[in-house]
N, C-alpha and C positions, 0 to 999 in steps of 0.2 A: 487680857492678852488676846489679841484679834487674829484669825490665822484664815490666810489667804487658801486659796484653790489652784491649785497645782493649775499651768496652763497646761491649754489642748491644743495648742498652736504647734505643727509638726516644724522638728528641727531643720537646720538647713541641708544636713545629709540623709534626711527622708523624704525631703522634695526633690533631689538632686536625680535620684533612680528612678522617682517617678518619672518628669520632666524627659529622663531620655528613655525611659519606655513611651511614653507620649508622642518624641521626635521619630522613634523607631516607627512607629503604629506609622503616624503620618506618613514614613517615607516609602513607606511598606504601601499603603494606599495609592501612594503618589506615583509607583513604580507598576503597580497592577493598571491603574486607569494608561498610563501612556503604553503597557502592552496591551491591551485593548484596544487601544487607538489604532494602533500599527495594527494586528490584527482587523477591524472593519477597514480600513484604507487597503490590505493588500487583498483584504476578499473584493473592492471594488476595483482593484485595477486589475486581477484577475478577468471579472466579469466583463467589465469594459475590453479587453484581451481577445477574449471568448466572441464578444460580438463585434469585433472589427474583423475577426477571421471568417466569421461564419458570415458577413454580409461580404465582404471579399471574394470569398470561394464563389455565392449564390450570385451576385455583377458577372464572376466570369463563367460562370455555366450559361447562365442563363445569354452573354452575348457571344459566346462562343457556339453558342446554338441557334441564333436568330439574326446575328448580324455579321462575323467573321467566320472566315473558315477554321474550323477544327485542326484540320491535314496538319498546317503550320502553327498555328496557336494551342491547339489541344485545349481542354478542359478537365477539371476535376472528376469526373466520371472516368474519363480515359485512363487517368493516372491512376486513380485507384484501381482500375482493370487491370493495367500491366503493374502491378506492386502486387496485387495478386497473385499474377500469370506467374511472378520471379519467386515469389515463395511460396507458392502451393508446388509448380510443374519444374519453373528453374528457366535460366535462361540458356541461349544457343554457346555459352564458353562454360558450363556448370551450375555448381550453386551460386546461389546468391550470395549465401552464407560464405561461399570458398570464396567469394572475389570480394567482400567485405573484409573477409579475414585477410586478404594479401595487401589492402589498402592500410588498414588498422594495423598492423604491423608496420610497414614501413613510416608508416606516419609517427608511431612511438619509440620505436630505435631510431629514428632521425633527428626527432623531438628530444630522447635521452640526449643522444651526443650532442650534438646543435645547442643546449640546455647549458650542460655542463661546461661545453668549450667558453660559449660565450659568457657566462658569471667567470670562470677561472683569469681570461683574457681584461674582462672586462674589467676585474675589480685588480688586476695584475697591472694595467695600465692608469684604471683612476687611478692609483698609491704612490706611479713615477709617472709626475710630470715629464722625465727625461726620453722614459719610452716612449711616453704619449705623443712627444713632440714628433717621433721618430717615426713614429709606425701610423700614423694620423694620416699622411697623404695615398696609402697603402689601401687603407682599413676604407676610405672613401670612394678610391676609383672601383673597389670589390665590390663596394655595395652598390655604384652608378651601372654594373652588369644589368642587362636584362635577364630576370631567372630561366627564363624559356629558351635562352641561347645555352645556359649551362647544363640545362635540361638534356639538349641535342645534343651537345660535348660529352654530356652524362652517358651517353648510350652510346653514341661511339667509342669511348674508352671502356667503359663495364658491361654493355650489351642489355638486353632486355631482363638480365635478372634484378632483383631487388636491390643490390649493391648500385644501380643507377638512380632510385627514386628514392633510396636513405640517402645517397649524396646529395641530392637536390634540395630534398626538406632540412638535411642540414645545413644545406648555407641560407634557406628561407630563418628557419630556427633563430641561427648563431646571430646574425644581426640584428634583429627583434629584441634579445635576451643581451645581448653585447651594452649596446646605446642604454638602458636602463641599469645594468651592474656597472657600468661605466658614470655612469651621475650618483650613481647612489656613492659608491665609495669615494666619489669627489667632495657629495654633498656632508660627508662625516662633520661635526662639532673639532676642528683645530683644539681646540683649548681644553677637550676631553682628552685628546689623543697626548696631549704635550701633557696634562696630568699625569698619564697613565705613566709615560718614559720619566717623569720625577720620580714616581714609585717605582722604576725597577721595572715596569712590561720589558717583556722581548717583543721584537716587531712578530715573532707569531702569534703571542698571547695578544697583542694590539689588534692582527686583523682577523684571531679567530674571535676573540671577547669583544673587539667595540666595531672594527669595518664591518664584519660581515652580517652581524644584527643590525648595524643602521642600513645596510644595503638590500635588508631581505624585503620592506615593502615594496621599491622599488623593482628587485627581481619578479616579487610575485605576483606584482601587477603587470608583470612582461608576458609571463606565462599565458594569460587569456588570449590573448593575442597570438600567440607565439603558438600554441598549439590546431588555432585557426591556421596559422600559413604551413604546419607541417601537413593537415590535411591535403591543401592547397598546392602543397608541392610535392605531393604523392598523386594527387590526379594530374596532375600535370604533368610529371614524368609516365606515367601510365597514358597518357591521351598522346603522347608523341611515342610513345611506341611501347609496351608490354603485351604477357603471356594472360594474364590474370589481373582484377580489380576493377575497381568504380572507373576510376577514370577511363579504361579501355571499356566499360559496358555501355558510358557516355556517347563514346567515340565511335561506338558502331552503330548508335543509336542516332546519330548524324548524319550519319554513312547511310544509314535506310531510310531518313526521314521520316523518323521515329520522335515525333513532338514529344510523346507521352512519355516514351523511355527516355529521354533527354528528364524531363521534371522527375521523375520516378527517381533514379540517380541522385539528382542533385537534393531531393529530399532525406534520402538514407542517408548519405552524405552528412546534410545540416544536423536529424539526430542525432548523427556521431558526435558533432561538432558541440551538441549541446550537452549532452549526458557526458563529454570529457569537464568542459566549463562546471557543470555542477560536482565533479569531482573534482577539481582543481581549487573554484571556491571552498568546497568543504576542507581542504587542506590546508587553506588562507587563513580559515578561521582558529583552525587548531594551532597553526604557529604563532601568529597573531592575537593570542586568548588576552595580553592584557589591552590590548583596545578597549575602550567602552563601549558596552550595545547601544543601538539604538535607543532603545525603552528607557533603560539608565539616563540617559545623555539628556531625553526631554522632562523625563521624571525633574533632573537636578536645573531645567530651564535653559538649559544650553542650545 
């Protein structure tokens, strides 16, 4: 009787855990290399960043010192003088800090309400075509206003206190934020929404569960924007006439022919403008977390 040798050949449920510890390893590599990737590409466009600023600045010192007058065009030497003068010694209406801080407020309670009105209008309108129809010739000749005429209405009815330059950035705001909660809840899936009222949704369960998640990328790609023009419409009402802020430290810096305080301003200004944008981003991300990253996306070929 002749007896065989057990085989050594692994079963097919001992290669099966291999094969996706294998696929795993891979994908795990394959997700490390494309953050890599991203990482050296965002360290060169940083750098690239870095030296178009720095050869920009060095063009305009240097012809603002050899070829044009200063007086009217200023240079970056001047500007970092007077950004000095304003926060070391302060300027001729206080601190610097006090007229930031009455800009930066008005531009965020402009921004809240302006925010809020227009998602509520906007996605209240996409849901009735019947209002939409109604209030559409309304909603357009508001927005064909010039802001700088409601600016000067703004002060003559509220006067130079803050209640004139939150009215202003909220009608900058409201239309920005309006036009995008207005697409989004138009752009909703029909044939999810008509699922939904099979099973029994109530129209509030509809637009808080399905409108208002399909409208959030919509809205919060408003917001970048949206929070540029409350800036926008805080100096603006302040350059036509206020007690305190940027735009009034602009406006007398005009008044004196003051090149340097003119850039100085409008530089503090853009850092607001940016350090809110990287808070805003960072809050895109967190409500947007099932998106796919980057890294992910090229890791899987996409």
């Amino acid at each position: 009787m002749t007896m065989t040798a057990p085989s050594t050949a692994p079963s097919p449920t001992a290669q099966k855990p291999l094969a996706f510890e294998l696929s795993r390893e891979r994908e795990a590599q394959l997700l490390a290399g494309a953050r890599k990737s991203v990482r050296v590409t965002t360290g060169k466009i940083w750098a690239l960043r870095v030296l178009i600023i720095a050869l920009w600045l060095g063009s305009w010192e240097a012809t603002a010192t050899y070829l044009i007058d200063p007086f009217f065009y200023s240079k970056p030497s001047l500007i970092w003088d007077r950004l000095v003068q304003w926060f070391s010694t302060g300027t001729q209406f206080g601190s610097v800090w006090e007229n930031l801080g009455f800009t930066v407020l008005e531009a965020v309670l402009g921004f809240v309400i302006g925010t809020v009105a227009g998602i509520v209008l906007g996605v209240l309108l996409g849901r009735s075509r019947f209002l939409a129809e109604v209030f559409s010739p309304f909603i357009k000749a508001a927005n064909a206003v010039p802001r700088i005429v409601l600016a000067a209405l703004f002060i003559l009815w509220f006067g130079f206190d803050i209640s004139s330059k939150v009215a202003t950035v909220v009608v900058l705001v409201f239309f920005a934020v309006f036009f995008n909660a207005f697409t989004g809840a138009r752009e909703v899936d029909g044939n999810v929404v008509n699922n939904a009222r099979i099973l029994g949704a109530s129209k509030a369960k509809i637009l808080t569960s399905i409108v208002l998640p399909s409208a959030t990328t919509w809205i919060l790609s408003s917001l970048h924007t949206a929070f540029g023009f409350a800036l926008i419409g805080a100096i603006v009402g302040e350059y036509a006439g206020a007690k305190k802020g940027m735009g009034m430290l602009i406006a007398n810096a005009q008044g004196t022919f003051d090149a340097a305080g003119i850039y100085a301003g409008m530089i503090i200004v853009t850092i607001v403008a940016l350090l809110a944008e990287m808070l805003i981003t960072t809050a895109e991300n967190k409500l947007l977390k099932w998106r796919p990253s980057e890294a992910k996306t090229q890791a899987q070929g996409i």
